[in-house]
C-alpha positions in Angstrom: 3.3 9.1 -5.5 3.3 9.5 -9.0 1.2 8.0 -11.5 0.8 7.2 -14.9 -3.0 7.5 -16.0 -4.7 5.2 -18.9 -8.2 6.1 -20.6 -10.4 3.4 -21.0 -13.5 2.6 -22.0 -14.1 5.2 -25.2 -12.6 7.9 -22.3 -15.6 7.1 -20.4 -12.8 5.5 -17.4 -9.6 6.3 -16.0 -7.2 4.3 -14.6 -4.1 4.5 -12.5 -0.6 3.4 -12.7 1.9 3.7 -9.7 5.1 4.2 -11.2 6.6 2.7 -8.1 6.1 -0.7 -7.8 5.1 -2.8 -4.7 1.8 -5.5 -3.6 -1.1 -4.8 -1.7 -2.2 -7.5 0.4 -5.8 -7.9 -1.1 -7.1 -9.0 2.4 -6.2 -6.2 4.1 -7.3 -4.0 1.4 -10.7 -5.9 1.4 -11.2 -4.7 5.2 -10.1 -1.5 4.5 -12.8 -0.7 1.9 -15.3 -2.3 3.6 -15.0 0.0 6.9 -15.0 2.4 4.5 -18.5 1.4 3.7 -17.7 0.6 0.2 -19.9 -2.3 -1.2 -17.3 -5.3 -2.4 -19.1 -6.6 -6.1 -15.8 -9.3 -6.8 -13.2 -10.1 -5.3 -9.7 -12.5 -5.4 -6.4 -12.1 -5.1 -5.5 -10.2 -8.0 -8.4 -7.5 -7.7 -11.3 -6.1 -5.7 -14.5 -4.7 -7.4 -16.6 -2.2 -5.1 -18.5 0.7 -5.8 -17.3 3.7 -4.2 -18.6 7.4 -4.6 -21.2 6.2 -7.4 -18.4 4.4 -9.4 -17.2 1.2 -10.2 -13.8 1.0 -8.7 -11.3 -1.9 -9.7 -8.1 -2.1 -7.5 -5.0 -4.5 -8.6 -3.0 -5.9 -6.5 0.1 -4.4 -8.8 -1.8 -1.0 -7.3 -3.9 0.4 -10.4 -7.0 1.6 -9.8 -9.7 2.0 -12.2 -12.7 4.3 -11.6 -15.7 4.0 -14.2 -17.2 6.5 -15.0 -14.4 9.1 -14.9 -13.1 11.6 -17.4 -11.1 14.1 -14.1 -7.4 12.6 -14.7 -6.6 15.3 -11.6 -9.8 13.3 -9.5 -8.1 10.0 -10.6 -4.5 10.8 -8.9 -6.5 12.9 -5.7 -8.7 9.4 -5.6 -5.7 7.2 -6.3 -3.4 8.3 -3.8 -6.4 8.5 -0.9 -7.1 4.8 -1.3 -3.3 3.6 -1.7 -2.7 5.2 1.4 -5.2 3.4 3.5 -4.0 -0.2 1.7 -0.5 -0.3 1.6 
């Protein structure tokens, strides 16, 4: 996968773009993090909030992911890709 990768925040957050395009079925994905033990904050069917790994973690159903706090634009693909793979 490749990625296009947005600083947000004052560079204090990174985000993810897929470059491909495709949905994630927010439900699925919901079950998905949860098994993975990650605690859901928000959730509808455009995005999920959870913190994950000490971070707050946004994923869109378009497939970006933002990770706050995180400056590691390498981390944010590694992350990225891990957590697209188990959703879609």
């Amino acid at each position: 996968m490749k990625f296009t990768i947005s600083r947000l925040c004052g560079g204090e957050a990174l985000m993810s773009i897929p470059q491909d395009s495709f949905e994630i079925d927010m439900e699925k994905a919901s079950k998905v993090l949860k098994d993975m033990g990650c605690d859901i904050k928000q959730q509808d069917g455009m995005m999920i909030v959870f913190t994950w790994n000490g971070m707050e973690t946004t994923l869109y159903s378009q497939g970006k992911i933002m990770f706050f706090p995180l400056k590691d634009k390498n981390l944010c693909i590694k992350y990225s890709i891990s957590f697209l793979e188990k959703v879609i």
